[in-house]
RODO-2510 file (C-alpha; in nm, 4 decimals, decimal comma):
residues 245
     n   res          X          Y          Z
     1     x    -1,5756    -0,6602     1,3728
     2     x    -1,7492    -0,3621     1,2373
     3     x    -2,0538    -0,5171     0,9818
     4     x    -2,1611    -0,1720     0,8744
     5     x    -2,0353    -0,2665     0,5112
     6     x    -2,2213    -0,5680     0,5224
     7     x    -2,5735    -0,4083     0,6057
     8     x    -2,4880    -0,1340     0,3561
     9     x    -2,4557    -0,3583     0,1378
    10     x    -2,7909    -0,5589     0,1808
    11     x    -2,9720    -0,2609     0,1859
    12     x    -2,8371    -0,1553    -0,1813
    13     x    -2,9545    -0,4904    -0,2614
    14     x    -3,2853    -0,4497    -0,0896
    15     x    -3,3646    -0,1475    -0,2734
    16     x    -3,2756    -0,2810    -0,6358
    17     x    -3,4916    -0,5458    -0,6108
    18     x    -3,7934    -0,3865    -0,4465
    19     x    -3,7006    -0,0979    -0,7643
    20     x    -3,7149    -0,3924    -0,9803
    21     x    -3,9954    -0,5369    -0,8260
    22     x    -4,2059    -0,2144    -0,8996
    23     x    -4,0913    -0,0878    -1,2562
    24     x    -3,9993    -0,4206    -1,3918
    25     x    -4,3406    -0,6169    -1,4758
    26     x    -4,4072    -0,4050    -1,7789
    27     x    -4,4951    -0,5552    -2,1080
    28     x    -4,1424    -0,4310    -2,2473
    29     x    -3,9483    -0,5738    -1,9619
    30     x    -4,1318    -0,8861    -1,9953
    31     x    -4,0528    -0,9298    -2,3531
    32     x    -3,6802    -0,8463    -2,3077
    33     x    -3,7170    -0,5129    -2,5131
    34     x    -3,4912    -0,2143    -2,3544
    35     x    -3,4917     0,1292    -2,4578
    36     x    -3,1067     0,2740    -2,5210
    37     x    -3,1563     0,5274    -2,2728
    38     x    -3,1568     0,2403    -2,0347
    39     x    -2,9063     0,0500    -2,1715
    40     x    -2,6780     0,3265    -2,1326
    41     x    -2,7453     0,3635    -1,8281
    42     x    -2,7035     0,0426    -1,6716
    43     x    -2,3989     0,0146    -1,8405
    44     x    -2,2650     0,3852    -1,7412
    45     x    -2,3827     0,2786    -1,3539
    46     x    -2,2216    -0,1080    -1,3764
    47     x    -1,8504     0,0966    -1,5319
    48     x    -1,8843     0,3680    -1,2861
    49     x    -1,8716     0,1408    -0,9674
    50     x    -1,6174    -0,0274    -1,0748
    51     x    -1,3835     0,2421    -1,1596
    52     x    -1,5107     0,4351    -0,7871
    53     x    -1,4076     0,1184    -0,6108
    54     x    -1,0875     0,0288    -0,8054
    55     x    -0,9856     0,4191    -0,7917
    56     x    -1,0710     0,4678    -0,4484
    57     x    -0,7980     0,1554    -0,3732
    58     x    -0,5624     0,3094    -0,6080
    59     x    -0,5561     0,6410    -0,4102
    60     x    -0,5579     0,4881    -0,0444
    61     x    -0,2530     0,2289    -0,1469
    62     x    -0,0513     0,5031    -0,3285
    63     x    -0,1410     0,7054    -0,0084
    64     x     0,0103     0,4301     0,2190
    65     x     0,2996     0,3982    -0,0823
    66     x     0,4177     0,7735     0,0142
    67     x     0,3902     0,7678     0,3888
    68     x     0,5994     0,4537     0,4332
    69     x     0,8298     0,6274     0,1878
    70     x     0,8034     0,9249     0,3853
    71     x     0,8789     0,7122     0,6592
    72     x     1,2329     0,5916     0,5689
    73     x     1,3439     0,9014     0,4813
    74     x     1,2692     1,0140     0,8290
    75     x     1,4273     0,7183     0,9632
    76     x     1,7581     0,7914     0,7424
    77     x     1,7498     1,2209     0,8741
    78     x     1,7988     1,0767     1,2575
    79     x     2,0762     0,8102     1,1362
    80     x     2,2763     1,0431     0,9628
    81     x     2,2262     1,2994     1,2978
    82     x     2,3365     1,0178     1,4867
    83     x     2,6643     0,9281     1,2940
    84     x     2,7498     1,3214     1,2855
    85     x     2,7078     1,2909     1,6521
    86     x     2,8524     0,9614     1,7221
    87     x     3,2093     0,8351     1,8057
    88     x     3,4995     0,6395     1,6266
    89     x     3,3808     0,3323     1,8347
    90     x     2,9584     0,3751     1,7819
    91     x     3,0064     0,4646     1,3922
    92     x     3,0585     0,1103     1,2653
    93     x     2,7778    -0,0379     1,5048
    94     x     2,5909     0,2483     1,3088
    95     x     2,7117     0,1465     0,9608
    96     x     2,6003    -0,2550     1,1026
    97     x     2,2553    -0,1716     1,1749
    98     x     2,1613    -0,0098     0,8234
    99     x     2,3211    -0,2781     0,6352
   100     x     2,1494    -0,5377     0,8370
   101     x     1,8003    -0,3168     0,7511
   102     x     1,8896    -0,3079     0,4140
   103     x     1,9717    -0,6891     0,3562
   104     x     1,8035    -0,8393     0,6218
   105     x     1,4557    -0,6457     0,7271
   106     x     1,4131    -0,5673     0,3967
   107     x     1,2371    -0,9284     0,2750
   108     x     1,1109    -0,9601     0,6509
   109     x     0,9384    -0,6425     0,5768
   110     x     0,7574    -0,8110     0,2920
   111     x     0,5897    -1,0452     0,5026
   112     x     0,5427    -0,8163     0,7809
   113     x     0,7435    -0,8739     1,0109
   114     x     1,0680    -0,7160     1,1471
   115     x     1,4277    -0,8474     1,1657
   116     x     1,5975    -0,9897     1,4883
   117     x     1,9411    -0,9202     1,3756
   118     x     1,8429    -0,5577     1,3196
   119     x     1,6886    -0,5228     1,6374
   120     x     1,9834    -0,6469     1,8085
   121     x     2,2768    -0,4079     1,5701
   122     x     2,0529    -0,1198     1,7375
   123     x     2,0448    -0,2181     2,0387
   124     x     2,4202    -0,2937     1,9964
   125     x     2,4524     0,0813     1,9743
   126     x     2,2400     0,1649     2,2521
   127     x     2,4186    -0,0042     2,4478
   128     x     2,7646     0,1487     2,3275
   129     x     2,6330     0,4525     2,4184
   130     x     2,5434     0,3745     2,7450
   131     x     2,8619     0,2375     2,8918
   132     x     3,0069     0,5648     2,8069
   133     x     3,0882     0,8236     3,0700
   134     x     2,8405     1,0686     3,1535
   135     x     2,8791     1,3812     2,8987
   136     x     2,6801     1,6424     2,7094
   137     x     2,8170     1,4129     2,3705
   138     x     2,6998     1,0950     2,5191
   139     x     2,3562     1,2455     2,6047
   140     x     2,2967     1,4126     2,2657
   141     x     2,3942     1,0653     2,1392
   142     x     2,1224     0,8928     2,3441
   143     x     1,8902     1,1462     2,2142
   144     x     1,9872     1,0848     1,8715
   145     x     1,9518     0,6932     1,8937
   146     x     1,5850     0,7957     2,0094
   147     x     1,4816     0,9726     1,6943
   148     x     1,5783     0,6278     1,5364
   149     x     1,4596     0,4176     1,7458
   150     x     1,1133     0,6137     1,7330
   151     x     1,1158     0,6530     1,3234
   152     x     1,2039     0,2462     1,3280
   153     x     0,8647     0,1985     1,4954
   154     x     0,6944     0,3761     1,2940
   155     x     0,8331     0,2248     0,9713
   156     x     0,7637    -0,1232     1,1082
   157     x     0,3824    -0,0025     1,1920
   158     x     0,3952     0,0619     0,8313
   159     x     0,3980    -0,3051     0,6765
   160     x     0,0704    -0,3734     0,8825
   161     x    -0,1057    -0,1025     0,6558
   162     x    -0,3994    -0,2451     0,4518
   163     x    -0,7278    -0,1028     0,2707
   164     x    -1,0090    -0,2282     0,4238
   165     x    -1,0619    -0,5776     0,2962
   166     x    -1,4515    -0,5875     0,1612
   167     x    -1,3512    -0,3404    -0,1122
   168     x    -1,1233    -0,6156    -0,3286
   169     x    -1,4303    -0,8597    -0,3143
   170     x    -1,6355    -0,5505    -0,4356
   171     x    -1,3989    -0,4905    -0,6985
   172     x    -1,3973    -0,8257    -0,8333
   173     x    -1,7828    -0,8233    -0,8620
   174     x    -1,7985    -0,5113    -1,0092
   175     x    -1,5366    -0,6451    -1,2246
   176     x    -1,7628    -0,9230    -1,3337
   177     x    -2,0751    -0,6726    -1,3732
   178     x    -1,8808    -0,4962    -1,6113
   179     x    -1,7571    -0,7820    -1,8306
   180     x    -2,1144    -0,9776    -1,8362
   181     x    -2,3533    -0,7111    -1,8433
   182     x    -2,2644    -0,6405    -2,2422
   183     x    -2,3747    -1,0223    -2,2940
   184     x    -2,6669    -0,9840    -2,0581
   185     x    -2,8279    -0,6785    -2,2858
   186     x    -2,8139    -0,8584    -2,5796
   187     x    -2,4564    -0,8763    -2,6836
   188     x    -2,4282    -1,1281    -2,9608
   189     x    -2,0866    -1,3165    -2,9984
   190     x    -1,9381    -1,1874    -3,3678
   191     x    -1,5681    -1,1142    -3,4421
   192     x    -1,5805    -0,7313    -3,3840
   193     x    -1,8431    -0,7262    -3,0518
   194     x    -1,5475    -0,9966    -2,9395
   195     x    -1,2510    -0,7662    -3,0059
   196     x    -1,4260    -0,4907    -2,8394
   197     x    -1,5519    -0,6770    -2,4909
   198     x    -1,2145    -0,8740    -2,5160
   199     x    -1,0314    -0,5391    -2,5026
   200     x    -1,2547    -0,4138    -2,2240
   201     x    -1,2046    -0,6962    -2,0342
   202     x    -0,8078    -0,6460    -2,0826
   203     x    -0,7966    -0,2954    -1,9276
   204     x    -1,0855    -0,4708    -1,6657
   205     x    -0,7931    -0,7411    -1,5520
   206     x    -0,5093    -0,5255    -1,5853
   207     x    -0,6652    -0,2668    -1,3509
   208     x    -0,7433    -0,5739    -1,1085
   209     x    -0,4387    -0,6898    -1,1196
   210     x    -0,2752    -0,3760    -1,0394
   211     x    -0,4880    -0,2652    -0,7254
   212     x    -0,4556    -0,6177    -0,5712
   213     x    -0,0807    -0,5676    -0,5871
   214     x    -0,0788    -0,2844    -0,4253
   215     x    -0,2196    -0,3861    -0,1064
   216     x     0,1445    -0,4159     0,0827
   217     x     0,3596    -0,1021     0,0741
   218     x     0,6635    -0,3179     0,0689
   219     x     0,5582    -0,5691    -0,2144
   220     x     0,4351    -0,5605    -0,5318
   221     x     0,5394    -0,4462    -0,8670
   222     x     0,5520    -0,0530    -0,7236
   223     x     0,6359    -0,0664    -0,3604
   224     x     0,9429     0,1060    -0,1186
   225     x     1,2533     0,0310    -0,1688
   226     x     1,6131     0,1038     0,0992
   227     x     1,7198     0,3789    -0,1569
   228     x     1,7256     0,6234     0,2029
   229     x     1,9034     0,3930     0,3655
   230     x     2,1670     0,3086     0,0499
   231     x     2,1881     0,7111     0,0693
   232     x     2,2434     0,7065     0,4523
   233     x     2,5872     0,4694     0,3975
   234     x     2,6963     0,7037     0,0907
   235     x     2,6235     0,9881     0,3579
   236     x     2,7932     0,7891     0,6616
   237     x     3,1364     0,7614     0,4091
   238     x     3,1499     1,1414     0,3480
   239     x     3,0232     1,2223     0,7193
   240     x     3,3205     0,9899     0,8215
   241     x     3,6067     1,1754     0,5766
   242     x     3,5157     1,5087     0,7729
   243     x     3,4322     1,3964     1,1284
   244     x     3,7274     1,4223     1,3426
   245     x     3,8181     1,0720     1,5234
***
């Protein structure tokens, strides 16, 4: 396990309190009595982390979001080149495996894992293909059934994707540091100073909320969905009004 977050981390620590350790035994820090320049920015620096870590998890989630999205689209281009390609007798097999992806592999996804019944619809086909006489047709199919079988792999590889885990403790602390450091320089508990921090801490939660539900491209309140695979069955109907038998 790489700990080079962890000593990172202790020597941020080590260096605010030897900083504190120096400039904080004047008479003013003694007595509690802090300029507004410092205030501000404390408060600036304790907002600012936050928002680096919690935007920094936004952008690599939405970036795993798009590839796995990218991902089944790819996955659907080498179906629908290997129904134009296929025969009367491999179509259906075909039209099996995407349902089965769509109703079956779908939840598995969620929880990482892939589908046995999939598995075995493709290698139904495969295997289709295979007993067939030796042909340029029967080749081209084999290397169409390829292109799936190597854009299935890498969609599967895609439910393992994760942001590296320290930075959701991080954001909770920072979290924390934002909501408590009002109180901690002096806030005093009136109806407006409540509205106000209770408002901040609203947007605080709500952007918590959100990155820790986007950890999983394939869960979550924004996450893939089949939509290129629904579109590959619309495409396998028209493919299969046009495609001689």
């Amino acid at each position: 396990m790489d700990l080079g977050f962890l000593f990172a981390a202790l020597v941020g620590l080590a260096v605010a309190v030897l900083v504190l350790a120096l400039f904080g035994r004047t008479t003013r820090s003694r007595e509690g009595n802090f300029s507004g320049s410092a205030l501000a920015f404390l408060g600036s620096a304790s907002l600012s982390s936050f928002v680096l870590i919690a935007a920094f998890l936004i952008a690599g989630s939405w970036s795993n979001l798009n590839t796995a999205r990218g991902h089944t689209l790819d996955e659907s281009r080498a179906l629908n080149a290997a129904y134009t390609d296929a025969d009367a007798h491999t179509r259906p097999l075909l039209h099996a495996y995407v349902t089965s992806v769509i109703h079956d592999e779908w939840p598995a996804m969620a929880k990482g894992q892939a589908s046995p019944t999939s598995w075995q619809r493709l290698d139904t086909v495969r295997a289709a293909v295979t007993a067939e006489p030796v042909s340029a047709p029967r080749e081209q199919e084999l290397s169409d059934l390829t292109a799936v079988y190597t854009t299935r792999q890498v969609r599967l590889a895609d439910t393992m994707a994760t942001m590296p885990w320290p930075l959701y403790p991080a954001l909770i602390c920072t979290a924390m540091l934002v909501l408590l450091y009002a109180p901690i320089a002096g806030l005093t508990f009136h109806r407006r100073e409540a509205v106000a921090l209770g408002l901040v801490g609203a947007v605080v939660g709500f952007g918590v909320w959100m990155v820790l539900h986007m950890t999983h491209p394939y869960t979550g309140p924004v996450h893939v969905t089949p939509v290129a695979y629904t579109q590959s069955l619309q495409r396998f109907t028209q493919l299969a009004a046009t495609i001689p038998k």
